[in-house]
MMTF fields as JSON, N, C-alpha, C and O atoms, coordinates in Angstrom:
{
  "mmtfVersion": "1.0.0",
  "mmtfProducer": "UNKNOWN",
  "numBonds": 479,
  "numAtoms": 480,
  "numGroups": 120,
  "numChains": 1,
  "numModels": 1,
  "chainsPerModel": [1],
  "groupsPerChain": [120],
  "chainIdList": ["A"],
  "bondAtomList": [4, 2, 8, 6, 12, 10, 16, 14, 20, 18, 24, 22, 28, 26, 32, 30, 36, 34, 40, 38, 44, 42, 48, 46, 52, 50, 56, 54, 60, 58, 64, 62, 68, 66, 72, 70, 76, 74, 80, 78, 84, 82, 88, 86, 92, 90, 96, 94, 100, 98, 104, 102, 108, 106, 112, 110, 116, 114, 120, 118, 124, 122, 128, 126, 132, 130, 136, 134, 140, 138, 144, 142, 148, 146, 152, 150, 156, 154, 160, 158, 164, 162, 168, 166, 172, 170, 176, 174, 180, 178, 184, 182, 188, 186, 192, 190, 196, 194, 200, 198, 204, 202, 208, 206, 212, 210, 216, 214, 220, 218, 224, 222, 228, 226, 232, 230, 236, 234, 240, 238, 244, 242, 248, 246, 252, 250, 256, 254, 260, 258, 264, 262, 268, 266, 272, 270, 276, 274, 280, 278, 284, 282, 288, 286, 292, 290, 296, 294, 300, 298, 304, 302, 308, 306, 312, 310, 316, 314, 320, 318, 324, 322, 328, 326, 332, 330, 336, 334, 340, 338, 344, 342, 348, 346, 352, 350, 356, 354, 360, 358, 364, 362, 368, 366, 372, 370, 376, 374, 380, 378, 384, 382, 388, 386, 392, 390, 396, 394, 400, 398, 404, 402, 408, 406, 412, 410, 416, 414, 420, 418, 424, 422, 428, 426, 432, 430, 436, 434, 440, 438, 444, 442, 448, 446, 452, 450, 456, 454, 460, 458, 464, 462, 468, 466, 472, 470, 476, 474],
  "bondOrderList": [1, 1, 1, 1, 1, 1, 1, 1, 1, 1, 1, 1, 1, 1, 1, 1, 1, 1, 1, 1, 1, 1, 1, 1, 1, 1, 1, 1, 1, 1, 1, 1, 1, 1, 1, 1, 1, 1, 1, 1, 1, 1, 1, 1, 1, 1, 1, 1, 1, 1, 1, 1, 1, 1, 1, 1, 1, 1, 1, 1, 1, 1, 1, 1, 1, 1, 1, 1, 1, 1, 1, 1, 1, 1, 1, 1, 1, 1, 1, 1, 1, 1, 1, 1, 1, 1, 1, 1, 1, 1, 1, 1, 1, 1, 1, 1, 1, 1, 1, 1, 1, 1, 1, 1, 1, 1, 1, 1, 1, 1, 1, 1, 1, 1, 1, 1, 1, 1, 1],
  "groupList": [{"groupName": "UNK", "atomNameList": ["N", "CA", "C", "O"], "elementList": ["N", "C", "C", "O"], "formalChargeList": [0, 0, 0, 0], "bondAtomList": [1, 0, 2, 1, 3, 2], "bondOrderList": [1, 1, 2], "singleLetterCode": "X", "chemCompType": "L-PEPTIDE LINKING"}],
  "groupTypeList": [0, 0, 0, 0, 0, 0, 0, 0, 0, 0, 0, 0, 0, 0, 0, 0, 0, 0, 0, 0, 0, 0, 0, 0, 0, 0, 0, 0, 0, 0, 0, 0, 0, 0, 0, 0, 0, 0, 0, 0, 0, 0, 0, 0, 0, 0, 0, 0, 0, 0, 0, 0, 0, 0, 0, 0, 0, 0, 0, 0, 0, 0, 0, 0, 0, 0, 0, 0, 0, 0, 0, 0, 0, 0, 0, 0, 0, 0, 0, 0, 0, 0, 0, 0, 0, 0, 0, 0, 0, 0, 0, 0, 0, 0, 0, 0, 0, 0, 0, 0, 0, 0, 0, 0, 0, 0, 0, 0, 0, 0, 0, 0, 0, 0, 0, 0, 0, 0, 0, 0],
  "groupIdList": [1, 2, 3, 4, 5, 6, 7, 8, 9, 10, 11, 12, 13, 14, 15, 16, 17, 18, 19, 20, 21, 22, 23, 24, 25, 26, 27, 28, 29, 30, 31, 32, 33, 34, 35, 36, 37, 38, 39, 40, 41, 42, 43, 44, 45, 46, 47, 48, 49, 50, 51, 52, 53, 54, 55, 56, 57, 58, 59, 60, 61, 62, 63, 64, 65, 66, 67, 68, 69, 70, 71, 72, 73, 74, 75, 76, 77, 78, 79, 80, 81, 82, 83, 84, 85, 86, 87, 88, 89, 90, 91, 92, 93, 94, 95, 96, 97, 98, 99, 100, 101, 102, 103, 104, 105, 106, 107, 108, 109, 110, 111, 112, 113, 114, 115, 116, 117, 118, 119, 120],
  "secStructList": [7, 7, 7, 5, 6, 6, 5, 7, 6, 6, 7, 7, 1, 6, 6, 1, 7, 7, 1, 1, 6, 6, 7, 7, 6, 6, 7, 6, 6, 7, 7, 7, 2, 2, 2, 2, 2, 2, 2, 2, 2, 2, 2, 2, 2, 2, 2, 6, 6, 6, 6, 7, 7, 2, 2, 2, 2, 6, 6, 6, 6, 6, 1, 7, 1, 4, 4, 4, 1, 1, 1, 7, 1, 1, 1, 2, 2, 2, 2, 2, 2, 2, 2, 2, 2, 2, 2, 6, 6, 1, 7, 7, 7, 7, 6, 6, 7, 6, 6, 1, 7, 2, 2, 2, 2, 2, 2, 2, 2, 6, 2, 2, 2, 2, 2, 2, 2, 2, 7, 7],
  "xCoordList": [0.832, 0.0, 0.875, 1.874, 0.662, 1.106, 0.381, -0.593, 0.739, 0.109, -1.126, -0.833, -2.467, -3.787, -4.317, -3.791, -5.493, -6.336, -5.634, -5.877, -4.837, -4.211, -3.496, -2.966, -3.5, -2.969, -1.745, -1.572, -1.178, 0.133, -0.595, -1.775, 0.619, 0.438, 0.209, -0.439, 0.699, 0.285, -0.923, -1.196, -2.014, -3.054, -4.077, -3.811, -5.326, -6.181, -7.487, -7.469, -8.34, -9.871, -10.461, -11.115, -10.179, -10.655, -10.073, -10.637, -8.721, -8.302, -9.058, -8.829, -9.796, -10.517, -11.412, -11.998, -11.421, -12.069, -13.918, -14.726, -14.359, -15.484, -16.319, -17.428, -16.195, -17.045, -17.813, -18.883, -17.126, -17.968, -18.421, -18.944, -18.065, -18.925, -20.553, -20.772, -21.408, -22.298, -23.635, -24.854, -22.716, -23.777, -24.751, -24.979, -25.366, -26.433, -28.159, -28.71, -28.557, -29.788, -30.835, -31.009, -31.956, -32.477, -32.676, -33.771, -31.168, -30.685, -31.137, -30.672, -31.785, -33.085, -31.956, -32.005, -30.682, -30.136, -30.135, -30.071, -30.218, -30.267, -28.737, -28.236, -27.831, -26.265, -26.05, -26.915, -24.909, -24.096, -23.004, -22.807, -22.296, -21.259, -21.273, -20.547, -22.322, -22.298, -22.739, -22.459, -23.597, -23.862, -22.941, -22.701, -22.26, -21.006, -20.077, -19.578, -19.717, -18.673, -19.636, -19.06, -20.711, -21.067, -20.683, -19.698, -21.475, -21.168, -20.095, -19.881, -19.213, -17.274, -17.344, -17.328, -17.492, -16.726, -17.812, -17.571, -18.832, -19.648, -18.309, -17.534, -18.44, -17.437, -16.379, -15.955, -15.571, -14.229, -14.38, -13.308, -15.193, -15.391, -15.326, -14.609, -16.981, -17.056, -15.761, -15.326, -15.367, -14.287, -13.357, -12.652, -12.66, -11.453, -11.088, -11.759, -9.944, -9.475, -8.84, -8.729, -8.472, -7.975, -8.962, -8.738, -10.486, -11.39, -12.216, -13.417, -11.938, -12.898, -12.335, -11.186, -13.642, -13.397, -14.198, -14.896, -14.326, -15.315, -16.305, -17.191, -16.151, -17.346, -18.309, -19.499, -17.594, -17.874, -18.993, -20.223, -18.264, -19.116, -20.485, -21.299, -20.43, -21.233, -22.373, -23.386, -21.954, -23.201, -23.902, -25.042, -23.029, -23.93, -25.0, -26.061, -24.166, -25.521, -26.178, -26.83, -25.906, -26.872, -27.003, -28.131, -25.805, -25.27, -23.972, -22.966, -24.266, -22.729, -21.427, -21.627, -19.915, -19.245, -18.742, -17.888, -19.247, -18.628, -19.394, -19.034, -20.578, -21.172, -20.809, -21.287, -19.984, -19.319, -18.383, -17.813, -17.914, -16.646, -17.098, -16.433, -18.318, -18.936, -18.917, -18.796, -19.008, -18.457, -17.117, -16.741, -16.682, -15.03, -14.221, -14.628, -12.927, -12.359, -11.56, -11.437, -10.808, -10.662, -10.571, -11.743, -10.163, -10.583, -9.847, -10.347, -8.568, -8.053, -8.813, -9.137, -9.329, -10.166, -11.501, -12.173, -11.648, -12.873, -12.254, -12.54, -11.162, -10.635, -10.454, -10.84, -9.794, -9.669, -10.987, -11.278, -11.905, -13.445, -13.636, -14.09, -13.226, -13.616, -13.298, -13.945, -12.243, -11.072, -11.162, -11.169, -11.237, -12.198, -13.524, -13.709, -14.546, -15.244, -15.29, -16.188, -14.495, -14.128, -13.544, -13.891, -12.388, -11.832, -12.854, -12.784, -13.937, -14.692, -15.701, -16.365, -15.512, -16.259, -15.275, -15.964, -14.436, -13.673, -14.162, -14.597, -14.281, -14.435, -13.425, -12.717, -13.197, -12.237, -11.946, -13.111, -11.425, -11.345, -12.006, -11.805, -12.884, -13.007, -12.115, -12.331, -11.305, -10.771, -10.845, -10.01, -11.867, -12.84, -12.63, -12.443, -12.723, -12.329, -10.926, -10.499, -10.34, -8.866, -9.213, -8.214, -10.275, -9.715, -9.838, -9.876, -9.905, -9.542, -7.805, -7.28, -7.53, -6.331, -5.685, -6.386, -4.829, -4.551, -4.013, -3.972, -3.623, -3.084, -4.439, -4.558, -5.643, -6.461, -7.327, -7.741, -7.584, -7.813, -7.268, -7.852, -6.069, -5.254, -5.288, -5.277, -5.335, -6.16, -6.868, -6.635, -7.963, -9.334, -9.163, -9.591, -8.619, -8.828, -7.396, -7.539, -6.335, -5.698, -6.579, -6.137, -7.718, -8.146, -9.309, -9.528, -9.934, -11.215, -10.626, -11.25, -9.227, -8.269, -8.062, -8.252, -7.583, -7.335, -8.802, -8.672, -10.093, -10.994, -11.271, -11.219, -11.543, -11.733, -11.136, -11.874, -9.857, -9.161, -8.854, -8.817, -8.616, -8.772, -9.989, -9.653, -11.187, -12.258, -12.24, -12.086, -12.407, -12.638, -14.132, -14.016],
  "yCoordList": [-1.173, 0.0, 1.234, 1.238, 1.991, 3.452, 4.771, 4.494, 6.213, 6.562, 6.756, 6.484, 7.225, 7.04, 8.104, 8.372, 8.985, 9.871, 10.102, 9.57, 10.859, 11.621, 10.786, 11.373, 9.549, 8.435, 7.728, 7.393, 7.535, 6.771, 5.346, 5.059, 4.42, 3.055, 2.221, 1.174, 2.67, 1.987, 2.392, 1.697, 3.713, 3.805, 2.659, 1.635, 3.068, 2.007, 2.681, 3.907, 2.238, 2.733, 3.034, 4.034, 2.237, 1.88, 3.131, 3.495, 3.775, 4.954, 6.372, 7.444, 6.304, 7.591, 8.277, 7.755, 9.665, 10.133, 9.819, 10.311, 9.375, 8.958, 9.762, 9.343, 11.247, 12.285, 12.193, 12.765, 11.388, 11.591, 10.152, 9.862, 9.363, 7.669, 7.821, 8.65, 7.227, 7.294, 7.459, 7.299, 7.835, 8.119, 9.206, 9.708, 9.544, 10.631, 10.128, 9.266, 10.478, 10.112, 10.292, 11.391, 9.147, 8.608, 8.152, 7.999, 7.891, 7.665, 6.527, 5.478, 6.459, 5.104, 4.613, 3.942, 4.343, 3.001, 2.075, 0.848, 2.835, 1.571, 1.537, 1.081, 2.094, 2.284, 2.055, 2.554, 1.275, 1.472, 0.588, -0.466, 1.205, 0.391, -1.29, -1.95, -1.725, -3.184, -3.776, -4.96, -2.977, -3.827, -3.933, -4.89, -2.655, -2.707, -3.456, -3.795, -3.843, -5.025, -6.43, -7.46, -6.393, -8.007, -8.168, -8.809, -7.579, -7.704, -7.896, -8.786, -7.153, -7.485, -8.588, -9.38, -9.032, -10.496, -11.715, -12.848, -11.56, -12.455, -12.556, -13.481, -11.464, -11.432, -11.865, -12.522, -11.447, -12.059, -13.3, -13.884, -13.999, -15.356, -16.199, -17.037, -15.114, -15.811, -15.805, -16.844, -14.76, -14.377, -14.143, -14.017, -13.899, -13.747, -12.151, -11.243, -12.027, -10.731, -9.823, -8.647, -11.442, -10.75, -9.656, -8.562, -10.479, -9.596, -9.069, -9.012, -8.766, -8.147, -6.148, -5.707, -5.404, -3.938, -3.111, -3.734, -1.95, -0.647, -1.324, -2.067, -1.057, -1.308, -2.687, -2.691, -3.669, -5.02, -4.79, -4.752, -4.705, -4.21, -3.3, -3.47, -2.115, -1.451, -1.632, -0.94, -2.922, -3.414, -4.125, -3.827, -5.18, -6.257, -5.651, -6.056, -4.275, -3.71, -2.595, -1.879, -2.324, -1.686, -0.374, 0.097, 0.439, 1.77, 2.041, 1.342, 3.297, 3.673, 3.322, 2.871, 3.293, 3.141, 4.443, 4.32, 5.545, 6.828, 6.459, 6.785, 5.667, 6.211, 5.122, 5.159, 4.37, 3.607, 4.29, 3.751, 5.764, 6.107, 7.433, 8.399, 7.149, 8.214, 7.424, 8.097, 5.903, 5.246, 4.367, 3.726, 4.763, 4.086, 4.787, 4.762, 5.496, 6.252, 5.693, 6.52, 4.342, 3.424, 2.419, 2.109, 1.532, 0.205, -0.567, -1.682, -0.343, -0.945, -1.142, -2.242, 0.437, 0.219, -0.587, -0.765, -0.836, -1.636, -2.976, -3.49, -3.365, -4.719, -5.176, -6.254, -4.198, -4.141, -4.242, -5.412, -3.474, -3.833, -5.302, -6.097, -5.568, -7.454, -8.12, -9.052, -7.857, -8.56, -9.472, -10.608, -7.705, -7.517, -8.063, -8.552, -8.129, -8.787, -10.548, -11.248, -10.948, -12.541, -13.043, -14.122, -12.045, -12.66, -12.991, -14.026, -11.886, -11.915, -13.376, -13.762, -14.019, -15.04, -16.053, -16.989, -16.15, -17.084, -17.182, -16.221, -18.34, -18.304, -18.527, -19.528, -17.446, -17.699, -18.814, -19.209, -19.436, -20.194, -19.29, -18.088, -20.114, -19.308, -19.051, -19.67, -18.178, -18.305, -18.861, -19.225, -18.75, -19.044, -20.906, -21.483, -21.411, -22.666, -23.631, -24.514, -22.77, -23.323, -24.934, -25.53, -25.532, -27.17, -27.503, -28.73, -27.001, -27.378, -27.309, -26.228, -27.97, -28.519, -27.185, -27.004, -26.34, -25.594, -25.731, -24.902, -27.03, -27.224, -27.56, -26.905, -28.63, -28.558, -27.379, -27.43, -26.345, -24.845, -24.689, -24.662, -24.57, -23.758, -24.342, -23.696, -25.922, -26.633, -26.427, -26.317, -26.377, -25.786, -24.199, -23.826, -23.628, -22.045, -22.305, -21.624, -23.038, -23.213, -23.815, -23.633, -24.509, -25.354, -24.599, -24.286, -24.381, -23.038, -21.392, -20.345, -21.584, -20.344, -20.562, -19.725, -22.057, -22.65, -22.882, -22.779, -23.166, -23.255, -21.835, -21.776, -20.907, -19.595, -19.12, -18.645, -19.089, -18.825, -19.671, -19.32, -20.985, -22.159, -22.574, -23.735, -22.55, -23.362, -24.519, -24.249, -25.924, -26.972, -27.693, -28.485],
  "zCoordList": [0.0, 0.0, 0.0, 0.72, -0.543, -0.529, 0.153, 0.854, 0.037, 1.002, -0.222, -1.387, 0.117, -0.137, 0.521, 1.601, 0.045, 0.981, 2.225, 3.308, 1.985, 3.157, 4.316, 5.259, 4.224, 5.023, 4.769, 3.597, 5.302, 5.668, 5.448, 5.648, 4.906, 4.786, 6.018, 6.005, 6.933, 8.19, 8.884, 9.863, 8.512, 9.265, 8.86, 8.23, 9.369, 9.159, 9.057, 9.17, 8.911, 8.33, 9.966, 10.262, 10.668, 12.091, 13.055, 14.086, 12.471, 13.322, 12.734, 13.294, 11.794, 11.546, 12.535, 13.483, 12.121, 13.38, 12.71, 13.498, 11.915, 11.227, 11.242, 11.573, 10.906, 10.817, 9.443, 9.233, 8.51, 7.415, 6.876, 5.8, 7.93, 7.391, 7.902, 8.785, 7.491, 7.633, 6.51, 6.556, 5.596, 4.434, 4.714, 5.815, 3.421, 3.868, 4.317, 3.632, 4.971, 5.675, 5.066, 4.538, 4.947, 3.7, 2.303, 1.761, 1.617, 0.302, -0.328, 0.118, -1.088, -1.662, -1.761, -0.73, -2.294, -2.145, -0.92, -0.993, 0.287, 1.666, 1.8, 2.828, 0.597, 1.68, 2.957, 3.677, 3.703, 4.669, 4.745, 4.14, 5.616, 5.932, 5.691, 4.946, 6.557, 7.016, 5.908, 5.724, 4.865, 3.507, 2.645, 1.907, 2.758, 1.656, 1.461, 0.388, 2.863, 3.565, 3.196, 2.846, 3.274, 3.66, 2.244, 1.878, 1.497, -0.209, -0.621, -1.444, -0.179, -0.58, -0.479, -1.422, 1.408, 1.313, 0.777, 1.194, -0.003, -0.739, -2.126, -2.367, -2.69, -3.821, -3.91, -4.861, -2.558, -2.655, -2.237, -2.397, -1.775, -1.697, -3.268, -3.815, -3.689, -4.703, -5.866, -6.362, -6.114, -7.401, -7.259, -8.26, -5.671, -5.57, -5.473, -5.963, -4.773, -5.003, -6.467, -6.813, -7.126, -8.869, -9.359, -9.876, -8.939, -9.968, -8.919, -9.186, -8.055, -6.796, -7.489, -7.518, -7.929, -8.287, -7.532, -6.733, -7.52, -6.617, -7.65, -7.228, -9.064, -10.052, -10.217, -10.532, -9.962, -10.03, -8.381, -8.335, -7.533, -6.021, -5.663, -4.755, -6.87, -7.216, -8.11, -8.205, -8.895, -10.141, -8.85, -8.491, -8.138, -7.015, -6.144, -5.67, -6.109, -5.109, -5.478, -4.718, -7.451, -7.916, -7.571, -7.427, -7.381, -7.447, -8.06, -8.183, -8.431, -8.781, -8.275, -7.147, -8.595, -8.013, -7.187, -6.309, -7.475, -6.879, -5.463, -4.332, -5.852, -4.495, -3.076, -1.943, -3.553, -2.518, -1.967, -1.019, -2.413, -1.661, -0.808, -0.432, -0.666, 0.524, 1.592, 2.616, 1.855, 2.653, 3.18, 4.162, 1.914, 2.572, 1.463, 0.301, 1.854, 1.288, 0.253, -0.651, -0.048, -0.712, -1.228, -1.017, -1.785, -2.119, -1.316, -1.17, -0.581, 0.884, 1.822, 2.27, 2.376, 2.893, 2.96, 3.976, 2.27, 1.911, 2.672, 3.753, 1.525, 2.205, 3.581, 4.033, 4.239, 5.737, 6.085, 6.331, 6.204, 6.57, 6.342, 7.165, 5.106, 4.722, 5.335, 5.813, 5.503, 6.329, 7.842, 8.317, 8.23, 9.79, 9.937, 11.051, 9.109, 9.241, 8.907, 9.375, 8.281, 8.007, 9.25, 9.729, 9.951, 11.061, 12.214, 12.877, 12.417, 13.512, 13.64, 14.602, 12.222, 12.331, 13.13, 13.536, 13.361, 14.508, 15.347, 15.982, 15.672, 17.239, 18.302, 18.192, 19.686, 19.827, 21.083, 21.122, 21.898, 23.084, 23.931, 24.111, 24.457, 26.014, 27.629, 28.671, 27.451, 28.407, 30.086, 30.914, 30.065, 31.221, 31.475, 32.546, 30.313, 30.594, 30.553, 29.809, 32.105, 31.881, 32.492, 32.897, 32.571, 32.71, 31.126, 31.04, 30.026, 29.289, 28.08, 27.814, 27.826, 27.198, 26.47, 25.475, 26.514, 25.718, 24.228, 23.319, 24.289, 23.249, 22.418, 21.382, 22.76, 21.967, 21.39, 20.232, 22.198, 22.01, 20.925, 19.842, 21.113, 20.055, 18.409, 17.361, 18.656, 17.9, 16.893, 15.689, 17.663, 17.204, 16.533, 15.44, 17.256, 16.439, 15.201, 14.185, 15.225, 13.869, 13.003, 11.869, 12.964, 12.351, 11.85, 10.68, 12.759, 12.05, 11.826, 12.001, 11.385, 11.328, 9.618, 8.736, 9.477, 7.95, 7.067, 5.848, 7.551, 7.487, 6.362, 5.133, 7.286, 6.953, 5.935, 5.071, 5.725, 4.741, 3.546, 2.366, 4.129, 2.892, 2.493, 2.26, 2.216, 2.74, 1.721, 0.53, 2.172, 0.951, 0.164, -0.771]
}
């Protein structure tokens, strides 16, 4: 990554001060955040990141592509949102249950870790 909308390669979508996410209030498309993302990671499931575009993202949900960048400033960003949302599907050990085996824990979350990312 390079720098992008005023950002350094190391910031993140998540450190914004988010004054302007939100979209505008009542926009017949039904825009937001959480749709924009679910839709990515349908796509990048389905097609991969080769052919994952703002435009390709924008036909699926039947708006422009400009108008995806009133919610995320670029197409990184976007990813990171994807991202972040794919990881959250982990589940993680419960800490709470130390009579159980750590090693099988750890186990389990390598395994639904490869899952996620490999799926067969």
């Amino acid at each position: 990554m390079t720098k992008k909308a005023g950002r350094s390669a190391r910031d993140s979508v998540w450190r914004e001060d988010g004054t302007r996410r939100g979209g505008r209030g009542g926009q017949p498309s039904g825009l937001d955040r959480e749709r924009i993302t679910e839709a990515s990671v349908r796509l990048l499931d389905a097609e991969g990141l080769a052919k994952f575009s703002m435009r390709r993202l924008a036909a699926e949900l039947n708006v422009t592509a400009m108008s995806l960048y009133w919610y995320v400033d670029t197409k990184d960003d976007l990813l990171e949102l994807a991202l972040d949302a794919t990881y959250a599907e982990l589940r993680l050990p419960d800490p709470d249950h130390v009579d159980e085996d750590w090693r099988e824990q750890l186990r389990a979350l390598a395994t639904a870790y490869r899952q996620l990312l490999a799926p067969v």
